[in-house]
N, C-alpha and C positions, 0 to 999 in steps of 0.2 A: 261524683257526677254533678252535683249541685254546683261545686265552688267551679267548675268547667262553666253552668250554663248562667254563675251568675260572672264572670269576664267575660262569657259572648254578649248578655244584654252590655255590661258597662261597656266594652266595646263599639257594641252597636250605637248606643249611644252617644257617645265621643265621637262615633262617624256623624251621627245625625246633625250634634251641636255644631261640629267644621264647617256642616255643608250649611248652616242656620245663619250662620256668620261670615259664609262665603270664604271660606278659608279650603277649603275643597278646591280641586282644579275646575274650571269650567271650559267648555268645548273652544279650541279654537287659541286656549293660551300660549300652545307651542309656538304661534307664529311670532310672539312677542317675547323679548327678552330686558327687562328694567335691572341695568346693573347697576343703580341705585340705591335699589332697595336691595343689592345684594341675592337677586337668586343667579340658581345655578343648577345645569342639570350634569349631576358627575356619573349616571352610567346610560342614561338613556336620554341620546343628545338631540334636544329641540322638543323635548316633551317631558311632559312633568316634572315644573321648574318646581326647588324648593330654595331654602334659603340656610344655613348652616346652625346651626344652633348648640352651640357646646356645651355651654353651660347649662343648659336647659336638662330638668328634673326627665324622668321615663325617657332614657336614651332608647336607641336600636340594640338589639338584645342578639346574638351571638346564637345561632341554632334556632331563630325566630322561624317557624312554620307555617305557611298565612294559604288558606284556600280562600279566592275571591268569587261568588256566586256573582252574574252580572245576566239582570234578567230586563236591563232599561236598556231603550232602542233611542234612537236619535234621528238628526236626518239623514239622509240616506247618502247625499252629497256633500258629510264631513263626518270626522272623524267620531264613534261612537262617544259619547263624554266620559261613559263608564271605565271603557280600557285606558283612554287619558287618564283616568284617573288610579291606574293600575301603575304606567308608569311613573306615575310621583310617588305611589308607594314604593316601589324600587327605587327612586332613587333619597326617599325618606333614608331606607337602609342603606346606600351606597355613599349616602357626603353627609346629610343633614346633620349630622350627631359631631362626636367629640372624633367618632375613625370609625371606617366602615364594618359593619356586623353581616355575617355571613346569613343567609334568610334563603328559603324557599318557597317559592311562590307557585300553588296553582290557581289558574282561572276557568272558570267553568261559564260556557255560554249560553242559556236555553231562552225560553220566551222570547219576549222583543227585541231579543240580544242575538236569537239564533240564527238570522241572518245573514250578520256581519264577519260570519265565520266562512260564508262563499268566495269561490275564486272567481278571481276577475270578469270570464265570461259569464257566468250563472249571477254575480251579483249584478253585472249591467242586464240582462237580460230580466232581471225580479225588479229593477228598478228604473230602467230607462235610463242609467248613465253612462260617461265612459267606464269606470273602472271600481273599485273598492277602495275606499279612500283607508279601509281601517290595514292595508296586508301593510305598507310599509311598516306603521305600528306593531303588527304582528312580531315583522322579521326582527327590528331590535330589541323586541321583548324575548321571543325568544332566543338571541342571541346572548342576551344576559340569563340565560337559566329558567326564564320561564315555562312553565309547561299549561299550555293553553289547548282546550278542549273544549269538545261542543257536544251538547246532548245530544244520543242518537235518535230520541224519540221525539224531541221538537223538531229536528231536524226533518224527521219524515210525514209527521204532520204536518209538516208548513209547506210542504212537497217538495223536498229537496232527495238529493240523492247521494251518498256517498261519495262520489267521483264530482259532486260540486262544491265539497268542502277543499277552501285555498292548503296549501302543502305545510304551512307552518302549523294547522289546527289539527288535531288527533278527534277523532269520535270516538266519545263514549257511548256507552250501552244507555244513560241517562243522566242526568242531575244528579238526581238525587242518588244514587251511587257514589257516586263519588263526591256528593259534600259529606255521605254520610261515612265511605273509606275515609276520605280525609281525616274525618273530628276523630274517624278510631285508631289514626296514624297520629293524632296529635295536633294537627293544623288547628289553628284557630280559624274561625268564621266569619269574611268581612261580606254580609251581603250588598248588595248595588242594584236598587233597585228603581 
């Protein structure tokens, strides 16, 4: 249990140094694409661009199991930056490397994340918009394997109801169930916070 909790700190870590140095996606990248500099999104197309790196030392690893806690809100009129930031991890594992590594991704949504887990009507109505900027993002995440879920207890805290979680999001019974299923299934721990 120890050598588990000490690659979730270096982990977490290694998250924290990316986003230190800007190497993280930030909200808003997908609109832009610099083929320049070489990125490329090879499974999740107009989001989370990465750039290939073959050579490069700690490839994408083959049976990689990744649960994503995402508990940071954004504005309410663009895309959450956290799940952007889910699809660059997807597409990390789908081109970035020497050849694609087969990975399992879930994401878990609660706190100021819980939100963006509403369908269209119940999210313009919690925020005064047209629509939920994050379900297209949903649908290609889930279209590549993701399995994307939302706390049931933030969810009804924050006064939401079941029938106003979008079709691509599953309710869980909580967070913490299932980051803590996960870590006993194996997933590593990316939190997003």
């Amino acid at each position: 249990m120890n050598v588990r909790k000490t690659m979730v700190s270096a982990l977490a870590l290694s998250c924290i140094t990316l986003a230190a140095f800007g190497w993280v996606s930030q909200a808003g990248e997908s609109d832009t694409f610099d083929s320049s500099a070489g990125f490329t999104f090879p499974r999740i197309k107009g989001h989370g661009k990465v750039v290939q790196l073959p050579d490069a030392v700690d490839q994408p690893r083959d049976g990689s199991k990744i649960c994503v806690d995402i508990t940071a809100g954004g504005s309410p009129k663009e895309i959450n930056p956290a799940i952007e930031k889910v699809a660059r991890f997807v597409n990390i594992y789908a081109g970035a490397g020497k050849r694609p590594a087969n990975v399992r991704f879930t994401v878990i949504l609660h706190g100021k994340a819980t939100l963006a887990a509403l369908n269209n009507e119940s999210y313009a109505k919690q925020w005064q918009v047209d629509r939920n900027p994050n379900i297209p993002l949903f649908k290609k995440l889930k279209e590549a394997g993701v399995e994307i879920l939302v706390c049931g207890q933030s969810l009804m805290h924050k006064g939401g109801r079941q029938e106003d979680v979008a079709g691509e999001v599953r309710i869980a019974v909580s967070a913490l169930t299932v980051n803590v299923n996960r870590q006993l299934d194996g997933f590593a721990f990316i939190p997003l916070h």
